[in-house]
C-alpha positions as CSV (number, residue, x, y, z in Angstrom):
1,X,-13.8,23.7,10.3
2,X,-16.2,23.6,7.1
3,X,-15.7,21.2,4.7
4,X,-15.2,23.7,1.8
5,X,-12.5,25.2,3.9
6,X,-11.1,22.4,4.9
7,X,-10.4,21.5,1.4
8,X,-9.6,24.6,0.2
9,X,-7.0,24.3,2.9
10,X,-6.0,20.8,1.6
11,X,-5.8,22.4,-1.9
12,X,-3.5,25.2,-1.4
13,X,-1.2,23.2,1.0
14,X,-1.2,20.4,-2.1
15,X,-0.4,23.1,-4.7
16,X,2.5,25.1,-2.3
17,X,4.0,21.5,-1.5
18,X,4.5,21.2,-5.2
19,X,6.0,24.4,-5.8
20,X,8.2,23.5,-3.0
21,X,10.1,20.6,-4.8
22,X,11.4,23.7,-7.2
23,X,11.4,27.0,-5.3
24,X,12.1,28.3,-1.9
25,X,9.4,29.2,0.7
26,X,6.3,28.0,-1.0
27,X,5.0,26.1,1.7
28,X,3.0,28.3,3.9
29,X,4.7,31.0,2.8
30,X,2.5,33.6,3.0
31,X,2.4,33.6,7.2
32,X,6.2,34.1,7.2
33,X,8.1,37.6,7.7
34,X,9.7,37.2,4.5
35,X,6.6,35.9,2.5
36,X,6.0,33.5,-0.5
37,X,8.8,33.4,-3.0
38,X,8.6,34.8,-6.3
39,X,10.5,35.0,-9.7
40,X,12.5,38.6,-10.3
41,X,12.9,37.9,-14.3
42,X,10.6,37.1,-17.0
43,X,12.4,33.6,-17.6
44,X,11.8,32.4,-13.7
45,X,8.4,33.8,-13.7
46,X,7.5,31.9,-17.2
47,X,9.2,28.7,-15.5
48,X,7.2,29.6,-12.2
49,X,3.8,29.3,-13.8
50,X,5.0,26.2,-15.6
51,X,4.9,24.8,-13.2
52,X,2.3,25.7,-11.3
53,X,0.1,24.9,-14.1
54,X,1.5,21.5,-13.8
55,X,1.1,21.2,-10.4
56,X,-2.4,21.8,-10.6
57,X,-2.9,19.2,-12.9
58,X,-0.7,16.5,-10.1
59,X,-3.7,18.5,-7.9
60,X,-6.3,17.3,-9.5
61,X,-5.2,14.0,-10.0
62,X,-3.9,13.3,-6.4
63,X,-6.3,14.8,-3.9
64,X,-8.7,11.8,-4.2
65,X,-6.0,9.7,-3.6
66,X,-5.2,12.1,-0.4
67,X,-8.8,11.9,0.8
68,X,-8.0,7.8,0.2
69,X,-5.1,8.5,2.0
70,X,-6.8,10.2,4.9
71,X,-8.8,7.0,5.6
72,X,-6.0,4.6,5.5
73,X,-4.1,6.9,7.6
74,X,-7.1,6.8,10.7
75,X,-7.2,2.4,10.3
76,X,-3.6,2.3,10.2
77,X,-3.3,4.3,13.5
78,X,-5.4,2.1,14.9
79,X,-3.9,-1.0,14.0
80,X,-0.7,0.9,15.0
81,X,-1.9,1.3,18.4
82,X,-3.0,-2.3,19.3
83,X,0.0,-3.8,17.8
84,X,1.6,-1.5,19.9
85,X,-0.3,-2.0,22.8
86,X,0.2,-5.6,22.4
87,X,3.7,-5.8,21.8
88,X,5.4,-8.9,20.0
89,X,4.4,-11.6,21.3
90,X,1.1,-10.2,21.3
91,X,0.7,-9.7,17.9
92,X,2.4,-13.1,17.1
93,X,-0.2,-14.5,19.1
94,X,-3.3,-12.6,18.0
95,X,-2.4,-13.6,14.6
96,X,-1.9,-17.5,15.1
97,X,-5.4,-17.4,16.5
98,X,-7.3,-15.6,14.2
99,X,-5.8,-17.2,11.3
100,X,-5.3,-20.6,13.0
101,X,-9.0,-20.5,13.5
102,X,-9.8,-20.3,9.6
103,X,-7.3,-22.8,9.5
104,X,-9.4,-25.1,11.5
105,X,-13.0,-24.2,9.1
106,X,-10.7,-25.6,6.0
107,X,-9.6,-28.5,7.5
108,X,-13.4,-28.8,7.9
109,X,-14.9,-27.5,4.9
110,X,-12.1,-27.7,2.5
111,X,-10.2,-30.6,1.0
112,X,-6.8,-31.8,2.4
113,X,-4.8,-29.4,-0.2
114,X,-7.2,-26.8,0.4
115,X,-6.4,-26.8,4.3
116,X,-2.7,-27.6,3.7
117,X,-2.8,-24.6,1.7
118,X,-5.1,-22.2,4.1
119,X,-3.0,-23.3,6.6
120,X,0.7,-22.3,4.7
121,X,-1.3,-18.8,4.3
122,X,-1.9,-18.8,7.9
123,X,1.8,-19.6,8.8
124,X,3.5,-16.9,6.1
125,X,0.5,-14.0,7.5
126,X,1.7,-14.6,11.0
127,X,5.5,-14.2,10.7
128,X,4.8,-11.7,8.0
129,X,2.7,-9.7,10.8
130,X,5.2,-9.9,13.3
131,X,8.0,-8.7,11.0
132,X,5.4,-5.8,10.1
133,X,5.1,-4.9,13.4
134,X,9.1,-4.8,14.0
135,X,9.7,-2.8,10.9
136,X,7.0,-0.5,12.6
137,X,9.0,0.4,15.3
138,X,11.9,1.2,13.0
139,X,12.5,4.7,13.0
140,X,11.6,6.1,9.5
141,X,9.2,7.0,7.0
142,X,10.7,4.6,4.0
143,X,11.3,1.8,6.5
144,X,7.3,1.8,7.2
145,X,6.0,2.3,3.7
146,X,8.2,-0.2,2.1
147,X,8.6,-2.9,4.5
148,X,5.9,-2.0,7.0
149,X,3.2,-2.0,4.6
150,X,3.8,-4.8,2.1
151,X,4.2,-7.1,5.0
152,X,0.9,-5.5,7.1
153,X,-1.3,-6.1,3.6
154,X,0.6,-10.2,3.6
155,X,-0.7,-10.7,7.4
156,X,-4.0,-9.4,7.0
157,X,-5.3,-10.4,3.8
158,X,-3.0,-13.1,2.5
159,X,-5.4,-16.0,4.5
160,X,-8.6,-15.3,3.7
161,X,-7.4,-14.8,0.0
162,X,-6.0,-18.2,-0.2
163,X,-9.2,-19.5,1.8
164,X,-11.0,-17.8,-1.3
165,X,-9.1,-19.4,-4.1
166,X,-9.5,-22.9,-2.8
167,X,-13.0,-22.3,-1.4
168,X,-15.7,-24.7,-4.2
169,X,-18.1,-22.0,-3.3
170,X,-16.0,-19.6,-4.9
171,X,-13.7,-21.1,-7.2
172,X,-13.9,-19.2,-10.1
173,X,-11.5,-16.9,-8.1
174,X,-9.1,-19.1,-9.6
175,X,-9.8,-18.5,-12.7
176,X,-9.8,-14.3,-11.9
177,X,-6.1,-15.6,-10.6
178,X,-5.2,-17.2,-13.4
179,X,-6.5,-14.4,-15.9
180,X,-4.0,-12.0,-13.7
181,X,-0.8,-13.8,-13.8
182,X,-1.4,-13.6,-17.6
183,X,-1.5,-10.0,-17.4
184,X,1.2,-9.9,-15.3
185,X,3.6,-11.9,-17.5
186,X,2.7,-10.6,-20.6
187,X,1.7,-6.6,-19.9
188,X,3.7,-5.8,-16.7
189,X,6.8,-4.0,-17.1
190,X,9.7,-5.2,-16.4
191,X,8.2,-9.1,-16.5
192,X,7.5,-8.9,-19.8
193,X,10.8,-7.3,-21.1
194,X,13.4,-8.9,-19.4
195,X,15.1,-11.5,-21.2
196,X,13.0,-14.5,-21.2
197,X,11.2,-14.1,-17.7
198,X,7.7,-14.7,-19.3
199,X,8.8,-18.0,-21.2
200,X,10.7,-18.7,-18.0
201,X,7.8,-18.6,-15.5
202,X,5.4,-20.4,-18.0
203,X,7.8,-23.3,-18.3
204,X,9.0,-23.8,-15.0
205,X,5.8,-22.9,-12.6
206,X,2.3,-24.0,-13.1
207,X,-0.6,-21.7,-11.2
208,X,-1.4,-24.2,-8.7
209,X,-1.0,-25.1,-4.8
210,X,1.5,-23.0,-3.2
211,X,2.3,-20.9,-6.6
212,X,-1.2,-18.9,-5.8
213,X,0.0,-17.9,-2.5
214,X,3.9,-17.0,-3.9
215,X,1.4,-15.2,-6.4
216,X,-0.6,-12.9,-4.3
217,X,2.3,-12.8,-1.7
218,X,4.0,-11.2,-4.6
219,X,0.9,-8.6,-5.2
220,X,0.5,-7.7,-1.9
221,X,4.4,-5.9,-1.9
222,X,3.6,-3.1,-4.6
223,X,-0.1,-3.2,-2.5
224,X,1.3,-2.5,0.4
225,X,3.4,0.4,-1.3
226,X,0.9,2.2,-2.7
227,X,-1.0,2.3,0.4
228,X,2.0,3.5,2.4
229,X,2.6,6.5,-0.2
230,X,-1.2,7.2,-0.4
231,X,-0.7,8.2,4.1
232,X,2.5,9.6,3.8
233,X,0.8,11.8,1.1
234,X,-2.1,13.0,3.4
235,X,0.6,13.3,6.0
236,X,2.5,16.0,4.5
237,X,-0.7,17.7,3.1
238,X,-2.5,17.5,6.4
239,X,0.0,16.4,9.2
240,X,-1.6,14.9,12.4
241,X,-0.3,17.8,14.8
């Protein structure tokens, strides 16, 4: 299949699975007996190409996150399959090397809170890894994307993240960390609106230690979210069968 056509294909697919949330037999439509769908009166065909208009605007703005999509969707099935070819214990134990290895370079490299809190990283990915890989198995779409995922992007990246912030090589990642949490506090909805949760965390937490890993813990769930609805996207646009 030719690129063009193949998304072309992706396009049209895109647009009819929009029309679908409204009106009936819009999704590949046209190869049925009965055909695509269409509005008898001059109210539901002005309502039909409403919408259609709209949805090619949702289109335009959502294919490159389908094609983004497309690529998480091949590394996840991959990571799918050796978790799954590994099985628990496996994957508790794949994790508690790798990350008990970078464990080991801080307590080398790094000072004694930056290894205490490398290794705290370490601990949190692996149980967070092996709780990903549980919620895996768990039959359901919304299961995986909103527990799978948040928990998969904690096990993976969590570590070297924390082995980044404390590293004196490349310490002004703390101060990218610190610039962030302001953001979040003061421009992030609902943080910033809800009674007095910015004072609140300003008062009673300071940016330091184990508050950057509750910190990017705490980024990696809406993460993890977003990159579970950017594959079940290209899923329903371009399933795997």
């Amino acid at each position: 299949m030719g690129l063009v056509r193949a998304v072309s294909i992706d396009l049209k697919r895109f647009h009819e699975t929009w029309m679908e949330l409204l009106f009936p037999r819009q999704l590949d439509g046209d190869e049925t007996v009965l055909g695509k769908w269409k509005p008898t009166t001059q109210g539901g065909w002005i309502k039909y190409r409403l919408w259609s208009v709209i949805g090619g605007l949702v289109v335009a703005i959502g294919y490159p996150l389908t094609l983004l999509g497309y690529f998480l969707r091949f590394q996840t099935r991959r990571i799918e399959w050796t978790a799954t070819r590994l099985g628990t214990i496996g994957v508790l134990l794949l994790t508690a090397i790798a990350w008990g290895a970078l464990t080991a370079v801080a307590h080398v490299r790094f000072s004694t809170e930056g290894f205490i809190a490398v290794a705290a990283a370490g601990i949190v990915a692996t149980v967070a890894a092996v709780l990903a890989f549980l919620a895996s198995q768990v039959a359901g779409r919304k299961t995986t994307v909103f527990v799978a995922y948040p928990l998969g992007v904690t096990a993976i990246f969590l570590p070297p993240v924390v082995a980044a912030l404390v590293s004196p090589t490349v310490g002004e990642v703390l101060d990218v960390s610190y610039t962030l949490a302001e953001v979040l506090i003061e421009r992030v909805e609902p943080i910033a609106v809800i009674g007095d949760a910015a004072i609140y965390l300003r008062d009673e937490f300071d940016l330091i230690g184990i508050a950057y890993i509750a910190m990017w813990v705490g980024i990696s769930i809406p993460v993890g979210w977003f990159l579970g609805i950017v594959v079940t996207l290209a899923e329903v646009i371009r399933p795997t069968d």
